[in-house]
C-alpha distance (Angstrom), angle and dihedral (degrees) to the residues before:
residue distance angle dihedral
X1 . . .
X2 3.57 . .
X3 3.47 125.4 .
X4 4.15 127.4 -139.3
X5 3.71 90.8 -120.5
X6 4.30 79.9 56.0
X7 3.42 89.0 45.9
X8 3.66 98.3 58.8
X9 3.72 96.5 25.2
X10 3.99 77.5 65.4
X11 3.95 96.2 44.3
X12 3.77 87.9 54.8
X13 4.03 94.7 56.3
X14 3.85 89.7 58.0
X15 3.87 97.3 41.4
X16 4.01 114.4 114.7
X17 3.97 102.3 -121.0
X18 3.82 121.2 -138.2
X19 3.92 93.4 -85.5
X20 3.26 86.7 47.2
X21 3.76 101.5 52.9
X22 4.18 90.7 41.6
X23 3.90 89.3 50.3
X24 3.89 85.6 53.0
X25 4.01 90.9 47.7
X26 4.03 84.5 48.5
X27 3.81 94.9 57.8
X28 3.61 93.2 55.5
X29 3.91 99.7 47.9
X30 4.18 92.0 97.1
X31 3.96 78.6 61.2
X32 4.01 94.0 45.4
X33 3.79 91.7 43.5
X34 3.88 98.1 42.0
X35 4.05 86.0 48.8
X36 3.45 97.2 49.3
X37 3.74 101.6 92.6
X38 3.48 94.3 49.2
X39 3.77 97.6 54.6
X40 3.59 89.9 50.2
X41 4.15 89.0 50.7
X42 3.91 90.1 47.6
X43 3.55 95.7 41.0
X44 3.97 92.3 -127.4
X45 3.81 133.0 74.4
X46 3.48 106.9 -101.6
X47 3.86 117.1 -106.2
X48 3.84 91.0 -122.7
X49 3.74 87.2 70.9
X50 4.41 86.6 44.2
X51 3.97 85.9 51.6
X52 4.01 97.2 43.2
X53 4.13 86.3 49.6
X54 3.73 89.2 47.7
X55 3.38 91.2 47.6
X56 3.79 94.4 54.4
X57 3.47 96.0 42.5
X58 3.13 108.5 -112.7
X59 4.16 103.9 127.6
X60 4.01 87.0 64.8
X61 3.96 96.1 56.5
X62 3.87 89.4 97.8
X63 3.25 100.6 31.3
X64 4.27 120.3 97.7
X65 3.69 115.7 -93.0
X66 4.09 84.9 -133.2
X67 3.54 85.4 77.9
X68 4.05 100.8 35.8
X69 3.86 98.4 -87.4
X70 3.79 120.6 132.4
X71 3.72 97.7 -125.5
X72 3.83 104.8 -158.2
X73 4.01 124.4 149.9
X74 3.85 145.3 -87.4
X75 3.80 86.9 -84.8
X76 3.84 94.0 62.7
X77 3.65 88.0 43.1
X78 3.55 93.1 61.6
X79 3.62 105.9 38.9
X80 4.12 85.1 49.8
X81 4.02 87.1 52.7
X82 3.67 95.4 43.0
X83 3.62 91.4 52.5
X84 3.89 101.0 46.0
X85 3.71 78.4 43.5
X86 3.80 82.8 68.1
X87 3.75 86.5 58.2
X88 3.90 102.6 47.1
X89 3.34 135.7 -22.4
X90 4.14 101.4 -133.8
X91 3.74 97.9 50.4
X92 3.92 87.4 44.5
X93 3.73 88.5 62.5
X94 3.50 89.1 37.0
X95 3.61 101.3 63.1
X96 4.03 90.4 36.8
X97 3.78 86.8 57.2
X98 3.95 91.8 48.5
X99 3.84 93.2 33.7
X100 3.70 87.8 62.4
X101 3.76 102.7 37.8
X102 3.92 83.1 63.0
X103 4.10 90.4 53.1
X104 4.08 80.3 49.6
X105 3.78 95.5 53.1
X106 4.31 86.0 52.9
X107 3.52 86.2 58.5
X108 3.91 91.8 65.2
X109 3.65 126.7 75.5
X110 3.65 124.1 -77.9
X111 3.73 97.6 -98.7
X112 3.26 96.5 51.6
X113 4.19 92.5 52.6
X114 3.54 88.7 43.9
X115 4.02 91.0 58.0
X116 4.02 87.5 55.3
X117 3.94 103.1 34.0
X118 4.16 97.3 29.5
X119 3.83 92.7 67.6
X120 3.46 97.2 25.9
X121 4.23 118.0 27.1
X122 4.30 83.4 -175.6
X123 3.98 103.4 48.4
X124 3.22 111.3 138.4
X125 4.12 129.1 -159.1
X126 3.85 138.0 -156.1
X127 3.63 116.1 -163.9
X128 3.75 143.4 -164.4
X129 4.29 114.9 -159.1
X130 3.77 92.5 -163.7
X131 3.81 112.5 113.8
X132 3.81 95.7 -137.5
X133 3.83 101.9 144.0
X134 4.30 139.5 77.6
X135 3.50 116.1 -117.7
X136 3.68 136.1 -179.3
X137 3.89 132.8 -154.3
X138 3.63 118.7 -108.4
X139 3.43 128.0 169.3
X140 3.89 113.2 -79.7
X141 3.70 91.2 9.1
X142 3.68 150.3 -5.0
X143 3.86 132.6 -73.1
X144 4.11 106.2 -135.2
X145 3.63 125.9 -167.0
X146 4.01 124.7 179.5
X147 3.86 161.9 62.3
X148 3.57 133.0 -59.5
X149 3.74 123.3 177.2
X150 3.53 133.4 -154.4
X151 3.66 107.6 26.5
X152 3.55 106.9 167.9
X153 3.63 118.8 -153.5
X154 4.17 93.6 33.4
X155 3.82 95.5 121.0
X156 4.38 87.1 63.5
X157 3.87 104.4 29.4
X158 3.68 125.7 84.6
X159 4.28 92.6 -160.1
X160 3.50 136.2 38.9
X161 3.95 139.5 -147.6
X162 4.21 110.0 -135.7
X163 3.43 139.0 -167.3
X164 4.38 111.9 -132.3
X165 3.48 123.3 152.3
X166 3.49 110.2 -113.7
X167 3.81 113.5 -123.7
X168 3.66 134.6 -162.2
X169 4.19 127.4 -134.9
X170 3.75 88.0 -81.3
X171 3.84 93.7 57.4
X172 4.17 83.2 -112.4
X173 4.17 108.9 140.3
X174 3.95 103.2 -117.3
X175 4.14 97.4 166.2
X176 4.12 139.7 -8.6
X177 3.60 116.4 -114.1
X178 3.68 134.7 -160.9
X179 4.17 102.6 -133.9
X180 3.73 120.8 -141.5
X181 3.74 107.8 -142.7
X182 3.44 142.0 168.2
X183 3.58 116.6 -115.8
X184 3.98 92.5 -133.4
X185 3.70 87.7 57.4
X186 3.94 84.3 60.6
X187 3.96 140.3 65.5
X188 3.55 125.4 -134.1
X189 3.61 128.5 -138.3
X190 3.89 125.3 -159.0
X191 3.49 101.3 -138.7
X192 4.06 105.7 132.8
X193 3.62 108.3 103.9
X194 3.89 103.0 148.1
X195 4.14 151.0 161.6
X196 3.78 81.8 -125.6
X197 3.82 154.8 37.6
X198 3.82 78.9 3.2
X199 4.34 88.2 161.8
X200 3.75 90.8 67.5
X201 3.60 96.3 82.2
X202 4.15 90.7 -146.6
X203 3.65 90.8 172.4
X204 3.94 125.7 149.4
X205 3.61 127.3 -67.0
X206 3.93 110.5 -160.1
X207 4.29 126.3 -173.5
X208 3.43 122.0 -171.6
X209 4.15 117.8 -174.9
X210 3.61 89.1 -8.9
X211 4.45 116.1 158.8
X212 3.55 114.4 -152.4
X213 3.30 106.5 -172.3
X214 4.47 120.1 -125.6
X215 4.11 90.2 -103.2
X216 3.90 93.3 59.4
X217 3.87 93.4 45.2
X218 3.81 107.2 96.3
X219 4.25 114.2 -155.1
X220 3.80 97.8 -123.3
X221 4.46 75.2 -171.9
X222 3.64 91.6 62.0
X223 3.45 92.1 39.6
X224 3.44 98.9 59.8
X225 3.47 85.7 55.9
X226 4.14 98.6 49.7
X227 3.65 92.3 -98.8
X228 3.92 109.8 130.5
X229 3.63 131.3 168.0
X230 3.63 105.2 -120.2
X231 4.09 115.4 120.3
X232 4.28 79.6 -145.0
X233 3.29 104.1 94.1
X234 3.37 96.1 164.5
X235 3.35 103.5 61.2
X236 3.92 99.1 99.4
X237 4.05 92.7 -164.9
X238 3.97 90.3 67.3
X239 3.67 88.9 53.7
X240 3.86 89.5 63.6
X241 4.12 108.4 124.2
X242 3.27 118.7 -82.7
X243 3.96 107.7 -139.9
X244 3.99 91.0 34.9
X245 3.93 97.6 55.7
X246 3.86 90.0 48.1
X247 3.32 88.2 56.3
X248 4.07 118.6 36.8
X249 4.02 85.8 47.6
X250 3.53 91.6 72.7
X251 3.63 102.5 59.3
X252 4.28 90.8 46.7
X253 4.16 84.7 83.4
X254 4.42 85.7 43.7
X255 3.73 100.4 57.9
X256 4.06 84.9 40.1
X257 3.96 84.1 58.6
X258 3.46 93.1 46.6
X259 3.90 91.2 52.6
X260 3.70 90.4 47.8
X261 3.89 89.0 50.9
X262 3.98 89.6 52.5
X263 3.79 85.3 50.4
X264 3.99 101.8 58.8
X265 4.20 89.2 42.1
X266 3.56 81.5 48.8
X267 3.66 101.3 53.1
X268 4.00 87.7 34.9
X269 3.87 82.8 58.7
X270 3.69 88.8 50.8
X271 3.88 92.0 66.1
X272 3.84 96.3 58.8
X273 3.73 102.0 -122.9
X274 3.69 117.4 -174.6
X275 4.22 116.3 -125.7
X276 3.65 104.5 -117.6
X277 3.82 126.9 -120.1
X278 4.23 80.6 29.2
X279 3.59 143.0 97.3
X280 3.92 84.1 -124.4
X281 3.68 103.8 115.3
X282 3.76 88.8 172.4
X283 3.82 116.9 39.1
X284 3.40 87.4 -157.4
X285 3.72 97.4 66.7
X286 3.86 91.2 58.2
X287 3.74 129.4 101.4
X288 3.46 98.0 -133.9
X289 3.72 95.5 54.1
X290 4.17 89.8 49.1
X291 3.64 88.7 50.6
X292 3.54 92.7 50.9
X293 3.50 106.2 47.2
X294 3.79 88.2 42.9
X295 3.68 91.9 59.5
X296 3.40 94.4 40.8
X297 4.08 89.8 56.3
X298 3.75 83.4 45.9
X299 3.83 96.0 54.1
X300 3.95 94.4 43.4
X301 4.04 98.6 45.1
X302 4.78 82.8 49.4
X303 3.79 82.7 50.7
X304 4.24 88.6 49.2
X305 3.87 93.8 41.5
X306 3.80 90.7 48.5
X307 4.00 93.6 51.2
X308 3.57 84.3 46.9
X309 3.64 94.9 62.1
X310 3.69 95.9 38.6
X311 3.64 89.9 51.7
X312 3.83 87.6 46.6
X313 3.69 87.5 52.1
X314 3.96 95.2 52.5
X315 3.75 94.8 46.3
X316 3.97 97.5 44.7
X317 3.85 94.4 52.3
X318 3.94 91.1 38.1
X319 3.91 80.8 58.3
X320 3.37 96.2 46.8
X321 4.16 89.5 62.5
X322 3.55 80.1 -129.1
X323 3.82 130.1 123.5
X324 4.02 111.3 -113.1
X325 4.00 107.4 -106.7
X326 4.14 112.7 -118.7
X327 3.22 90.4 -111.1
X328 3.74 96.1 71.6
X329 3.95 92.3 35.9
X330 3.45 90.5 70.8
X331 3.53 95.5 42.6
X332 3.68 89.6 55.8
X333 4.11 87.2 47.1
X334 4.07 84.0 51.2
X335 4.28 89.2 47.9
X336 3.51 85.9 49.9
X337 4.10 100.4 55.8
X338 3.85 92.9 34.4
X339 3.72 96.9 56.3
X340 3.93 91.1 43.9
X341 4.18 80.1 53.6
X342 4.02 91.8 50.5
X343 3.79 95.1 44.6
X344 3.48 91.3 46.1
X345 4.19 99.7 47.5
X346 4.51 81.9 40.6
X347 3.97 88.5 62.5
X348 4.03 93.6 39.5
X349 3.88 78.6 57.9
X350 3.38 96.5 54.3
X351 3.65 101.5 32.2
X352 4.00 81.0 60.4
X353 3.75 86.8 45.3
X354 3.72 91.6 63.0
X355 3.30 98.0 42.0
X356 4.29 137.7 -146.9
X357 4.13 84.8 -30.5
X358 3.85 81.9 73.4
X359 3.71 90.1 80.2
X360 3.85 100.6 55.9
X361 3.82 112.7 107.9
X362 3.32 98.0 -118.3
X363 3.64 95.2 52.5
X364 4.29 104.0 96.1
X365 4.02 86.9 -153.6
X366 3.79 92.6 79.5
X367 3.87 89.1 40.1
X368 3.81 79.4 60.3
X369 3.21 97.7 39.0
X370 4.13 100.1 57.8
X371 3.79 84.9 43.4
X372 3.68 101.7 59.8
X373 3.99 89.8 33.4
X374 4.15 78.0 60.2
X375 3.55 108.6 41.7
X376 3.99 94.0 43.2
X377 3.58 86.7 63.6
X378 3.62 91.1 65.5
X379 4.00 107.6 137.6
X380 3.50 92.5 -134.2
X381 3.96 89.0 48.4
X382 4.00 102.2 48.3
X383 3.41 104.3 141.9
X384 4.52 89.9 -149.8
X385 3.87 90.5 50.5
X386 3.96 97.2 45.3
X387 4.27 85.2 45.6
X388 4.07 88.0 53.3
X389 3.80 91.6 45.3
X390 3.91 93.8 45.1
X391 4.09 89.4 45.9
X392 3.77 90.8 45.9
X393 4.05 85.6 60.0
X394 3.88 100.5 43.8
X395 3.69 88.4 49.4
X396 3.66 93.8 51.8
X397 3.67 94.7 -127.7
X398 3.55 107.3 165.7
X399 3.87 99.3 -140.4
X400 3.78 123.8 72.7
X401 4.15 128.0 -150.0
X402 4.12 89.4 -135.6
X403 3.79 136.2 13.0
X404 3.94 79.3 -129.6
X405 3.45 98.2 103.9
């Protein structure tokens, strides 16, 4: 007979480690690059990418080895992002967005994973925390009608994560919830037409008289506070914090784009260009441009260390079974905005680097450049808010800007 400690002792063996799972993301960035026009023209990342990311294995890393994910950490997660980052910007933040949505769902209780994973072991979600809806108590659930924009990921995923205020008999708000919901019991709404990230297809998603019942209702409350649904308490990745997670994974894809701008000045270096209206008949010879592109290196690799020890945080207090202190939380919130700032001040370098021929169409760098300008201005990433918050807590002031944290 074997035992479950067998079992997973086995599971482990075959498991793709990190390197592993990067080098796999490596070999397909020809395909990411070559695709990335295209899924900025059709406003969607094109499901070649989805298949080749399946195929690697790289939509199960947050999802619970129970139901055949890998189940690594935060670190993976952003060393994965960063590096299909590389590739293209809008399936970067793609996968990130679906890639967490599936550690979400292993916060819930059992039934409620079992009703995405049992029929289906590769569903997929996109998800939108926001609590922009109108619900209404019924009994075993809630009745939620409303609009939520920008839900990245909605084009590949088959359920989504929602924010509704959770309501009591009396129609009186007592919590907010993130709702579980099939996408087929929702409409979608092409509203994303964009400067940037313009392949993630984060259109609307709109219910109307839709019950969700009280199992796939996730206490964003408790949450904050480390308390999640799941009956597996010994899973230490689903006791990663809340706020901190939704937060660092969306600058993984940013320092990838930031890398993959440092690439094409790079290789534009390479050819020996001259700098026009100069006696520079090889850019690379001037000052200027070795300043640059040394700062710009410099800028990208403080965004990498700093993900790196956010991610380190996450995964080391997840282990611990033990709920990350505030402190930290806001130190991750403070990562998050200052490595959005570095990545986006390492491609203005390089974007000046390269000069006016930055702008052409066919140049990727200003591809690159409008989608870093628009995922750094994530709310949950501003770099000003996450400073206040973070300067609040080392002060010891005793009110906060955002429940957020």
């Amino acid at each position: 007979m074997t035992t479950s400690a067998e079992a997973a002792s086995s599971a482990s063996v075959d498991e793709p480690t990190t390197q592993e799972l990067v080098r796999r993301v490596a070999e397909l960035q020809p395909l990411l690059r070559a695709n990335a026009a295209r899924a900025e023209t059709d406003r969607r990342v094109p499901d070649e990418n989805i298949e080749a990311l399946r195929e690697a294995g790289i939509f199960r890393i947050m999802q619970p080895r129970r139901w055949g994910g890998l189940e690594t950490d935060f670190t993976t997660f952003m060393k994965i992002s960063e590096e299909i980052g590389r590739g293209d910007g809008s399936t970067a933040w793609v996968s990130a967005l679906m890639n967490v949505c599936s550690w979400l769902i292993g916060l819930y209780p059992e039934q409620a994973q079992r009703e995405v994973w049992g029929a289906d072991p590769e569903a997929r979600a996109c998800g939108v925390v926001a609590p922009t809806a109108e619900t209404r108590a019924v009994d075993g659930g809630q009745i939620v009608s409303g609009s939520w924009g920008f839900a990245s990921g909605s084009a590949h995923s088959s359920w989504a994560l929602l924010g509704i205020p959770v309501v009591d008999a009396s129609g009186q708000q007592i919590d907010q919830g993130l709702a579980l919901i099939p996408m087929s019991d929702l409409t979608l709404k092409d509203t994303w037409f964009v400067a940037g990230l313009r392949g993630t297809a984060s259109n609307t998603l709109i219910a109307e008289e839709v019950f969700v019942p009280d199992h796939r209702i996730l206490s964003v409350g408790k949450a904050l506070g480390g308390e999640y649904g799941t009956e597996h308490k010994e899973e230490a990745l689903y006791h990663s914090a809340f706020v901190p997670v939704l937060a660092l994974i969306l600058v993984g894809p940013q320092i990838g784009m930031a890398r993959a701008a440092l690439d094409v000045v790079s290789e534009s270096l390479a050819k020996h260009k001259p700098i026009s209206y100069t006696f520079y008949e090889d850019s690379a010879a001037a000052p200027t441009t070795q300043l640059n592109l040394a700062e710009a290196t410099q800028l990208i690799d403080t965004a990498h260390l700093h993900a790196m020890r956010a991610a380190s945080d996450v995964d080391e207090w997840a282990s611990s079974l033990e709920h990350m202190d505030r402190i930290t939380r806001t130190r991750v919130r403070m990562d998050t905005g200052y490595i959005a700032r570095r990545c986006r001040e390492a491609i203005d370098l390089l974007v000046s680097t390269a000069g006016a021929s930055t702008f052409g169409e066919k140049n990727p760098l200003q591809r690159i450049w409008r989608d870093q300008e628009t995922g750094s201005r994530h709310a949950v990433v501003n770099p000003s808010i996450a400073a206040e918050i973070y300067g609040r807590e080392l002060l010891g002031q005793q009110d906060q800007i955002t429940a957020l944290i």
